[in-house]
C-alpha positions as CSV (number, residue, x, y, z in Angstrom):
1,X,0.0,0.0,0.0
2,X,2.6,2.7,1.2
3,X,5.0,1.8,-2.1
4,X,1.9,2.2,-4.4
5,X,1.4,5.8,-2.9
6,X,5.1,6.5,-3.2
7,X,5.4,5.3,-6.6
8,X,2.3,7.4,-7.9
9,X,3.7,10.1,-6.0
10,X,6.3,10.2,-8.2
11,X,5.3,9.0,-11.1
12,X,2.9,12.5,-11.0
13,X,5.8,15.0,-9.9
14,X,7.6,13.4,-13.1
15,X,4.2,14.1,-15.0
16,X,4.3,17.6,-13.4
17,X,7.6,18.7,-14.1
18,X,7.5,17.6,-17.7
19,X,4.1,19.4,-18.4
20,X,5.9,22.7,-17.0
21,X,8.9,22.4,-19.6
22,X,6.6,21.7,-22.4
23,X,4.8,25.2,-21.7
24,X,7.5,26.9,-21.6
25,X,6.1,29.8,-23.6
26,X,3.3,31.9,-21.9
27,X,2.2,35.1,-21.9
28,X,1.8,37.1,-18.4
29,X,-2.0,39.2,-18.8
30,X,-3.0,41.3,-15.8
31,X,-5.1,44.4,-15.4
32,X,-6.2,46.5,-12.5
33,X,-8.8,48.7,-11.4
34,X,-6.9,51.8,-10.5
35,X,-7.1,55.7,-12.4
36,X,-3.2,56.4,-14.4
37,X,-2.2,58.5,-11.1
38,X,-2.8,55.7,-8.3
39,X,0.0,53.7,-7.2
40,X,-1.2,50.3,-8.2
41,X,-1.0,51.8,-11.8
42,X,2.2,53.0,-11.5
43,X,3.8,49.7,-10.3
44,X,2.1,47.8,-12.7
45,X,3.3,50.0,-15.2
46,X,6.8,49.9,-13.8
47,X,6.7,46.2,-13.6
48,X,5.2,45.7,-17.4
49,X,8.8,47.7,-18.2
50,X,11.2,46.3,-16.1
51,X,10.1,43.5,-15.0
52,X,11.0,41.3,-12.3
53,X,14.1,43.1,-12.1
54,X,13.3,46.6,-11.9
């Protein structure tokens, strides 16, 4: 019983981790409810520019 668990256990972090380098592509979509001069604009803004490491 416990070596059928551990052996679908990692039979689906294999299947994970493969599905993850196959969708390697992606686009990031996000929008916000804020006016141009609030702050959650400006970071989102910021962030859409520079990303991560702005």
């Amino acid at each position: 019983m416990i070596k059928q668990l551990i052996t679908s256990a990692v039979l689906g972090a294999a299947l994970v981790g493969s599905h993850s380098l196959m969708a390697a592509d992606f686009t990031l979509r996000f929008g916000h409810l804020a006016n141009e001069q609030n702050i959650w604009h400006q970071a989102a803004e910021k962030f859409r520019v520079y990303g991560f490491n702005g």
